[in-house]
N, C-alpha and C positions, 0 to 999 in steps of 0.2 A: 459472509457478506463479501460479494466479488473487489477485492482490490481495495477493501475498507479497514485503517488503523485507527486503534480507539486514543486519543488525544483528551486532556485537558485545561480547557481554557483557564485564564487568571482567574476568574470568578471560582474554579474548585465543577465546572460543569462540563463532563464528559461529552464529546461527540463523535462521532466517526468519520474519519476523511478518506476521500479518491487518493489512495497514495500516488495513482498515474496524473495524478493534478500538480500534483508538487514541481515546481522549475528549480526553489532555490529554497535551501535552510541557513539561517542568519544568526548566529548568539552576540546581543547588542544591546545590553547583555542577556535582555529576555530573549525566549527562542521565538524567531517571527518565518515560518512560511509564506513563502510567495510562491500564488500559483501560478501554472498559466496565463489565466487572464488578467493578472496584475492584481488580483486581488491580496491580501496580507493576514493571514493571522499572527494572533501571538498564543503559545502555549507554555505551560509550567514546565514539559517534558526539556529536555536538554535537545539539543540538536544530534549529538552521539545517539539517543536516546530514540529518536526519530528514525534516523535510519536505520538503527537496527530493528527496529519494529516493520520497517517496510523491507528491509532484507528478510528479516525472518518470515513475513508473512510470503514474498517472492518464492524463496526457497521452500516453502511449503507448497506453493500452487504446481512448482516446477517439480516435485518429488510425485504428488498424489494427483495426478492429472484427472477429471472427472470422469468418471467407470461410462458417460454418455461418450467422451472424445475416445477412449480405450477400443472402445462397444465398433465407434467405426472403422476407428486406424483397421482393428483383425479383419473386419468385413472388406476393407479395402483389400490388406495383404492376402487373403480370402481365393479373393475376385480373382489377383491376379497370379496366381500358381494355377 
């Protein structure tokens, strides 16, 4: 899932979030995201917890880039030699 971290809500019910939505993570003392658009959650995860889940997913996307973007960069470097 592109740019999606798996969270759970107070209720104990998993979802998955745009981690590029995220503006701001808050421990108050629950963990509350605030998106972009001002919207609020609140999750069980810790806010440490948060971000490394959206770092680790980053560092993922940034290590294993899609074999579709790889396929054109060579076709590029290709073209131009």
């Amino acid at each position: 899932m592109a740019e999606m971290i798996q969270l759970t809500t107070m209720n104990q019910q998993v979802f998955f979030l745009n981690s590029t939505l995220i503006y701001r993570i808050e421990a108050s003392p629950d963990t509350v995201i605030t998106l972009v658009d001002g919207k609020t959650l609140m999750v069980r995860e810790t806010p440490e917890r948060v971000v490394e889940l959206v770092l680790t997913f980053q560092q993922a996307v940034h290590s294993n880039p899609p074999r579709a973007l790889i396929s054109k960069a060579n076709q590029g470097e290709n073209e131009s030699n």
